[in-house]
PyMOL commands that place a pseudoatom at each C-alpha (Angstrom):
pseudoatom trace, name=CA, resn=UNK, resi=1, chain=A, elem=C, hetatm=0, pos=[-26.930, -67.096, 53.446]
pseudoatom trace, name=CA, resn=UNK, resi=2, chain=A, elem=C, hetatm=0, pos=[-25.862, -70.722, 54.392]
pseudoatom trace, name=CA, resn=UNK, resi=3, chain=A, elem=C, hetatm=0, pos=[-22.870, -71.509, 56.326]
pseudoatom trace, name=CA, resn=UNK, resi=4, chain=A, elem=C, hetatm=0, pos=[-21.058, -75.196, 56.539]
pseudoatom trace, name=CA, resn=UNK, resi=5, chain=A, elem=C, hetatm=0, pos=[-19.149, -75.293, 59.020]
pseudoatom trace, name=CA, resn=UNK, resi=6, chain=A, elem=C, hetatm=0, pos=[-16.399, -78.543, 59.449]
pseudoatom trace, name=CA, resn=UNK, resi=7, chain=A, elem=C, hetatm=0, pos=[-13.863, -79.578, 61.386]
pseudoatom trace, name=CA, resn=UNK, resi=8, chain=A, elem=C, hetatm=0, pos=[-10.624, -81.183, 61.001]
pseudoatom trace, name=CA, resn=UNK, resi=9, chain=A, elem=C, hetatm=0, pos=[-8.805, -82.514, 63.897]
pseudoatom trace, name=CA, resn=UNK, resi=10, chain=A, elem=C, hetatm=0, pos=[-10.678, -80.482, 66.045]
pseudoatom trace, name=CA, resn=UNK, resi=11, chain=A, elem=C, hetatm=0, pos=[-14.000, -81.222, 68.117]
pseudoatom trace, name=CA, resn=UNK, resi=12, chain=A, elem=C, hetatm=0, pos=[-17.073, -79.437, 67.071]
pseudoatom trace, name=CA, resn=UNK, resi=13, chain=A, elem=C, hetatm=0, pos=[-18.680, -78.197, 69.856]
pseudoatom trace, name=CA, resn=UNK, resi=14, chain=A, elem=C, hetatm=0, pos=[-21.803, -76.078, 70.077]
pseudoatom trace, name=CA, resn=UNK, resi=15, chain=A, elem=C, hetatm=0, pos=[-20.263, -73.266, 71.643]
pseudoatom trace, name=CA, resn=UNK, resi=16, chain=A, elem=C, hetatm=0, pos=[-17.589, -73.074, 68.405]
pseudoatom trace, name=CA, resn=UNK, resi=17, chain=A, elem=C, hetatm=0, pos=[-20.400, -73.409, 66.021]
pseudoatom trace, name=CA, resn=UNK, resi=18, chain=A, elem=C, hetatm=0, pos=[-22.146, -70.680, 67.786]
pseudoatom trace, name=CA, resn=UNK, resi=19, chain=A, elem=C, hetatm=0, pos=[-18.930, -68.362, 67.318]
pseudoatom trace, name=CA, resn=UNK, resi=20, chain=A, elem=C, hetatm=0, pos=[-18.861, -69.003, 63.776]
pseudoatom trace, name=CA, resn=UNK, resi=21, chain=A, elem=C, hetatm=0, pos=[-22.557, -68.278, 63.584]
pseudoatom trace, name=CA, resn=UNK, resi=22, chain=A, elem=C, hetatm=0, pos=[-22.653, -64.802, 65.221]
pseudoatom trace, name=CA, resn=UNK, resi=23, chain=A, elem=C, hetatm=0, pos=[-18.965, -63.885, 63.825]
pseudoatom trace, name=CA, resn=UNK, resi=24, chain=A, elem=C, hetatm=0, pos=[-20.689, -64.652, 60.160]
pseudoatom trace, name=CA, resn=UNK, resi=25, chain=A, elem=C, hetatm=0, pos=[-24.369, -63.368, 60.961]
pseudoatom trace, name=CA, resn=UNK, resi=26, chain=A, elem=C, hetatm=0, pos=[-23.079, -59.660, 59.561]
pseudoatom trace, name=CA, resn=UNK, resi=27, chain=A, elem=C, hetatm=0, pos=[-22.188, -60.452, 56.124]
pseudoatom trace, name=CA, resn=UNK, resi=28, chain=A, elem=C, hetatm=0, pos=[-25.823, -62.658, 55.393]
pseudoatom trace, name=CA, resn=UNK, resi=29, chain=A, elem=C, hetatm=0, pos=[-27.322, -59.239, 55.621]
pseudoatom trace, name=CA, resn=UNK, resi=30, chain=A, elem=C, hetatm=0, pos=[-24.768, -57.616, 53.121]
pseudoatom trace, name=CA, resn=UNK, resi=31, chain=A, elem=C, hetatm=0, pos=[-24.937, -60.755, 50.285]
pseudoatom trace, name=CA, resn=UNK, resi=32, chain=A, elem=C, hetatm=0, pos=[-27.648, -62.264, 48.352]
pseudoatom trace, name=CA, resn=UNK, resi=33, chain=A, elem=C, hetatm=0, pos=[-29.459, -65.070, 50.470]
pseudoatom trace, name=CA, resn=UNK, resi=34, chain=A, elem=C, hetatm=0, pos=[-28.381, -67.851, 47.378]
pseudoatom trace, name=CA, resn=UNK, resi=35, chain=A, elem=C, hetatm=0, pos=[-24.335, -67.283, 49.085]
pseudoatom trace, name=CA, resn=UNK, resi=36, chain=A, elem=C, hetatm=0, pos=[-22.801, -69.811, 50.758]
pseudoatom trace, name=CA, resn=UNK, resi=37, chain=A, elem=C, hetatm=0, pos=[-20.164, -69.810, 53.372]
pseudoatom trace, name=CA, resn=UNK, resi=38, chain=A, elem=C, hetatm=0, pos=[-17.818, -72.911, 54.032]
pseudoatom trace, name=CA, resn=UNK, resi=39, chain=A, elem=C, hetatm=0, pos=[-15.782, -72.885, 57.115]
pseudoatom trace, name=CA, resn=UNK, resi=40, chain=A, elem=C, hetatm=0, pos=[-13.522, -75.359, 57.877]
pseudoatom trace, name=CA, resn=UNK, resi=41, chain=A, elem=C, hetatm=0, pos=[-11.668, -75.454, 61.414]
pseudoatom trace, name=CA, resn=UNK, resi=42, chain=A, elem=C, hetatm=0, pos=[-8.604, -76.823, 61.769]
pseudoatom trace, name=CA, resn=UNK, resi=43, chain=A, elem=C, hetatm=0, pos=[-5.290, -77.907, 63.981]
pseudoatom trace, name=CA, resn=UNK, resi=44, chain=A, elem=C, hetatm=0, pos=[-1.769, -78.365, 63.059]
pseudoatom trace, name=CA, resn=UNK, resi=45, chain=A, elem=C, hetatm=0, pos=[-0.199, -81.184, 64.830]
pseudoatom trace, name=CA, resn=UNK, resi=46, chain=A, elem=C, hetatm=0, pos=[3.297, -79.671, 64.455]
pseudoatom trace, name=CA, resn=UNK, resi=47, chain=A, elem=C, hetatm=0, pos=[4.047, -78.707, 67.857]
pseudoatom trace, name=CA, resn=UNK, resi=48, chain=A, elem=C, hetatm=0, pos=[7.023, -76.463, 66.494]
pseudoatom trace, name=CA, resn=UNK, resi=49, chain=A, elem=C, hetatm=0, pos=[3.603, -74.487, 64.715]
pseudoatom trace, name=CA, resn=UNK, resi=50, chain=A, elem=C, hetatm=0, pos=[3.067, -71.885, 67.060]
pseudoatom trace, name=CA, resn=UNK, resi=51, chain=A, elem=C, hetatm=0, pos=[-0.266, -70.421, 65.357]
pseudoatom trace, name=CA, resn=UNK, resi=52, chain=A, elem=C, hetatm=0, pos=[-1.547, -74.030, 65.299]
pseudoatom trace, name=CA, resn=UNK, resi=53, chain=A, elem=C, hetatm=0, pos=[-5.197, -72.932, 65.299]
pseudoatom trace, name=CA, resn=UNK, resi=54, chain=A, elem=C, hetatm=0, pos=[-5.837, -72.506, 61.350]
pseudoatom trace, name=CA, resn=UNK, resi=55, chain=A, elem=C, hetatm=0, pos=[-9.620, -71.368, 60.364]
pseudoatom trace, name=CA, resn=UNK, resi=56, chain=A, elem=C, hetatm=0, pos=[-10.270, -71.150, 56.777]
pseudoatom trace, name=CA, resn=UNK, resi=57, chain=A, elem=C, hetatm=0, pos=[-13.438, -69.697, 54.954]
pseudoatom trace, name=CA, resn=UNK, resi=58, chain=A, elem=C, hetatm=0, pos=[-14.684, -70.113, 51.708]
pseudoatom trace, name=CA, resn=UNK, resi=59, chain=A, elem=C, hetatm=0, pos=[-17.506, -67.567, 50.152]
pseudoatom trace, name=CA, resn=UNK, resi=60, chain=A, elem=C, hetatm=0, pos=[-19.517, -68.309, 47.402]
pseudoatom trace, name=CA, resn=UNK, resi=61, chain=A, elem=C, hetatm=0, pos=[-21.320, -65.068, 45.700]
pseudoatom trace, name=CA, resn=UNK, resi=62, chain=A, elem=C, hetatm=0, pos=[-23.025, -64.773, 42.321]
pseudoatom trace, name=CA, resn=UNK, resi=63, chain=A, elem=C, hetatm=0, pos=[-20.316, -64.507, 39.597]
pseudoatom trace, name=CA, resn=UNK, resi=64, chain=A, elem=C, hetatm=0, pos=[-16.941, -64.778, 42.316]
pseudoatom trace, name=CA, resn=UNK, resi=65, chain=A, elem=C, hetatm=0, pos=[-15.801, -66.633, 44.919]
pseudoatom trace, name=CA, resn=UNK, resi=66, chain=A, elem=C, hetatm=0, pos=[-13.493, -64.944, 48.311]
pseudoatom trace, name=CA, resn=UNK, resi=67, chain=A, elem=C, hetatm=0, pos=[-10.970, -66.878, 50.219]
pseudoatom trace, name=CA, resn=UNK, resi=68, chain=A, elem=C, hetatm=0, pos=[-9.519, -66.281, 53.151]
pseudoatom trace, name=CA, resn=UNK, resi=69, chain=A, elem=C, hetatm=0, pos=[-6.945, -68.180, 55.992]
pseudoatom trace, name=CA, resn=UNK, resi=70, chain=A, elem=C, hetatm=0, pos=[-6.303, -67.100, 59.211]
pseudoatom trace, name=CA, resn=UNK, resi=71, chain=A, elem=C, hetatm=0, pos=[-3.945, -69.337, 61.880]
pseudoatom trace, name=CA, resn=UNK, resi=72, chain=A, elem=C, hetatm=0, pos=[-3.388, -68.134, 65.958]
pseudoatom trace, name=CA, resn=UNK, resi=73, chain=A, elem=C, hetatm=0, pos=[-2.709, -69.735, 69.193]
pseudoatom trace, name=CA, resn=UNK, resi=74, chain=A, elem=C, hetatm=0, pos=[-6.614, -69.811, 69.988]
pseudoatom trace, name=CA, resn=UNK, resi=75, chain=A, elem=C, hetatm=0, pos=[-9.231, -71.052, 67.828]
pseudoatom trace, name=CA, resn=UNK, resi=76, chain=A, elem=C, hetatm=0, pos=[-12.316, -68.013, 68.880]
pseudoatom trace, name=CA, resn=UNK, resi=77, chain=A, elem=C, hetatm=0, pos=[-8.786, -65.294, 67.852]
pseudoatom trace, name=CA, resn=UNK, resi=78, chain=A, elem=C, hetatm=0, pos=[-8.488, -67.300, 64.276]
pseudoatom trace, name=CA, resn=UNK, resi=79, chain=A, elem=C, hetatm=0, pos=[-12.085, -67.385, 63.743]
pseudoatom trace, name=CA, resn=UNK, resi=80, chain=A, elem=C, hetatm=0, pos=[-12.386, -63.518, 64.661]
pseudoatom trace, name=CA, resn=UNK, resi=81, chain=A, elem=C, hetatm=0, pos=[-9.956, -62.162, 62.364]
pseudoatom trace, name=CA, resn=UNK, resi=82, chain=A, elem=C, hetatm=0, pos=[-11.178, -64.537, 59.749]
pseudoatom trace, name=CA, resn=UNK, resi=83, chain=A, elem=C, hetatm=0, pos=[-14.450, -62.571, 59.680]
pseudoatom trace, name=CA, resn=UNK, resi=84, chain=A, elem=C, hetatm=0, pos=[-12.750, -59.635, 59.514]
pseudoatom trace, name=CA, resn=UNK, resi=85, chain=A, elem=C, hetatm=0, pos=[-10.883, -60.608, 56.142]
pseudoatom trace, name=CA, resn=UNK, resi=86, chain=A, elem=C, hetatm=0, pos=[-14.038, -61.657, 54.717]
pseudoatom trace, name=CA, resn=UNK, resi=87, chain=A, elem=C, hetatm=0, pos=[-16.135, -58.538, 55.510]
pseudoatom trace, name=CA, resn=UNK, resi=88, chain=A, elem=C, hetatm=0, pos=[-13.314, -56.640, 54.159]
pseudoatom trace, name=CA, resn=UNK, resi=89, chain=A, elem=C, hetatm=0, pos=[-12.977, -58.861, 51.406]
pseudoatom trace, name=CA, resn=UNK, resi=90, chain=A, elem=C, hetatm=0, pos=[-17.123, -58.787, 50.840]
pseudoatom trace, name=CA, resn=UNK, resi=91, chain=A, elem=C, hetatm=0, pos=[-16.923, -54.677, 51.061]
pseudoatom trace, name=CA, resn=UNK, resi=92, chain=A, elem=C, hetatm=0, pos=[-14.164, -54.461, 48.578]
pseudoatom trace, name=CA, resn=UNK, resi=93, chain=A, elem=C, hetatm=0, pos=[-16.444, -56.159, 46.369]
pseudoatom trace, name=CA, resn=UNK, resi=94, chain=A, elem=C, hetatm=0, pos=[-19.803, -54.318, 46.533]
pseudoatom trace, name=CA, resn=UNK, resi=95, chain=A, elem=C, hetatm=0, pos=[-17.729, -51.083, 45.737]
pseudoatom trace, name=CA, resn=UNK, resi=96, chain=A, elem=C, hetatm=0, pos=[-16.341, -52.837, 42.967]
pseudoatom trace, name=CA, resn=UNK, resi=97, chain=A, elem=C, hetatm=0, pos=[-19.860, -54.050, 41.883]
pseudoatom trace, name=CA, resn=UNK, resi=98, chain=A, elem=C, hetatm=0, pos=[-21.327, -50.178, 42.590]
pseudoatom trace, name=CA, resn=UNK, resi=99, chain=A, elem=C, hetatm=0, pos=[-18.722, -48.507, 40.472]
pseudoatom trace, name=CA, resn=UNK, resi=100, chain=A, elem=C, hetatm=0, pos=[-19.614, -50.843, 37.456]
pseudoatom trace, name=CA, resn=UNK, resi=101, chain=A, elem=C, hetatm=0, pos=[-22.934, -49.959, 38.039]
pseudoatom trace, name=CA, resn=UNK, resi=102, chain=A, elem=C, hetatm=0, pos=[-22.843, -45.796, 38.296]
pseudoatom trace, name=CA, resn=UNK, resi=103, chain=A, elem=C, hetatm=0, pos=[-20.068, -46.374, 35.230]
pseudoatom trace, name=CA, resn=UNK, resi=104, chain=A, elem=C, hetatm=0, pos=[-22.298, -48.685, 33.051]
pseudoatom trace, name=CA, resn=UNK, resi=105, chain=A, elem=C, hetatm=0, pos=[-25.128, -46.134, 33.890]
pseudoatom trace, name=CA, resn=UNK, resi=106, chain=A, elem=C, hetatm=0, pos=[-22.712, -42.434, 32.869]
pseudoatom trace, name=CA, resn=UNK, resi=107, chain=A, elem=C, hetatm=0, pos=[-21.537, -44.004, 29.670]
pseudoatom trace, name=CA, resn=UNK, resi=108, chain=A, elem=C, hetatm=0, pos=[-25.419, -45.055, 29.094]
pseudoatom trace, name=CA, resn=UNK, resi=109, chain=A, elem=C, hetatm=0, pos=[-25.901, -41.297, 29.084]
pseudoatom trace, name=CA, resn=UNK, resi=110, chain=A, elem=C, hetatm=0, pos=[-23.271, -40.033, 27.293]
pseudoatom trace, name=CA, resn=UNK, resi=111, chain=A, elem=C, hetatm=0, pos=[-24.827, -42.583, 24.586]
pseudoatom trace, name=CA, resn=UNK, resi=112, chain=A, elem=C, hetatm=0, pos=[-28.326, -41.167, 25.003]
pseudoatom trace, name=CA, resn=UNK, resi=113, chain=A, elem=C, hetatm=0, pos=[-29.782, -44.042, 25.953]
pseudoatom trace, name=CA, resn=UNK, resi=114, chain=A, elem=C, hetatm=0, pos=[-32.341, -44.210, 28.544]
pseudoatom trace, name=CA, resn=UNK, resi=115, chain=A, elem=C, hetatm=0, pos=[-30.978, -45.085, 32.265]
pseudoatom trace, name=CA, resn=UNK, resi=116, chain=A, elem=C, hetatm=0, pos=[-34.111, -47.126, 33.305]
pseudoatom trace, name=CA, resn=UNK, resi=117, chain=A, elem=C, hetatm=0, pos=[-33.240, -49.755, 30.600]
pseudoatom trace, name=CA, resn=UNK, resi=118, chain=A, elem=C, hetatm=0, pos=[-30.219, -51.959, 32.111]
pseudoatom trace, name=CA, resn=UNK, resi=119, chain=A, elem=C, hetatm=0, pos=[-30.975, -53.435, 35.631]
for i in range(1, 119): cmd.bond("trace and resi %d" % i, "trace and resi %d" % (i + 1))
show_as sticks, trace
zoom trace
C-alpha cells in the first residue's frame, strides 16, 4: 500500500508523518498492495473553529474508493480517529466483497455449475 501524506497550513514534521505511518500500517496488510492512501493534514484558521485540527483520508481500492474527515483540538486525536473510520470503512467492505463471493458461488450450485470455475 502507498500512502501520500500532505499538508496544508500545517508543518510536516517527521514525528506527524510517523503517526500517520503506524496509524495506517494496519490496513496495508488487509488491502491489495496496488491501494493507495492520500492523507492530507490540515488547520482551520477560524479561531471561532474549535476542532480546528481537520485530517482527511482518501483510499483508493480496486473497483471503489473510501472517504473519510475527521476535525479535533489536536492533530495525533484527528489523525487517530481517522484510522478508525477507515478500518471500519475498509472492514465494511471486505464483508461486502465476501458475501458476493459465497453468493456468486451458492447460486453457481443451485445452477450446477462447477464452483472451481469463477475466481
Amino acid at each position: 500500500m502507498r500512502i501520500e501524506i500532505r499538508g496544508r497550513n500545517v508543518e510536516m514534521t517527521d514525528e506527524l508523518r510517523e503517526t500517520v505511518r503506524k496509524r495506517f500500517q494496519r490496513l496495508g496488510r488487509q488491502v491489495s498492495p496496488l491501494a493507495t492512501l492520500e492523507v492530507v493534514l490540515s488547520e482551520e484558521r477560524n479561531p471561532r473553529v474549535a476542532d480546528s485540527q481537520v485530517a482527511e483520508a482518501t483510499f483508493y481500492l480496486k473497483g471503489v474508493t473510501l472517504h473519510a474527515r475527521e476535525c479535533s483540538p489536536e492533530m495525533t486525536h484527528s489523525v487517530h480517529e481517522l484510522a478508525e473510520d477507515i478500518s471500519r470503512q475498509v472492514k465494511k467492505h471486505r464483508e461486502l466483497r465476501r458475501k458476493r463471493r459465497r453468493t456468486r458461488r451458492l447460486v453457481d450450485q443451485m445452477r450446477g455449475r462447477p464452483a472451481e470455475a469463477r475466481p
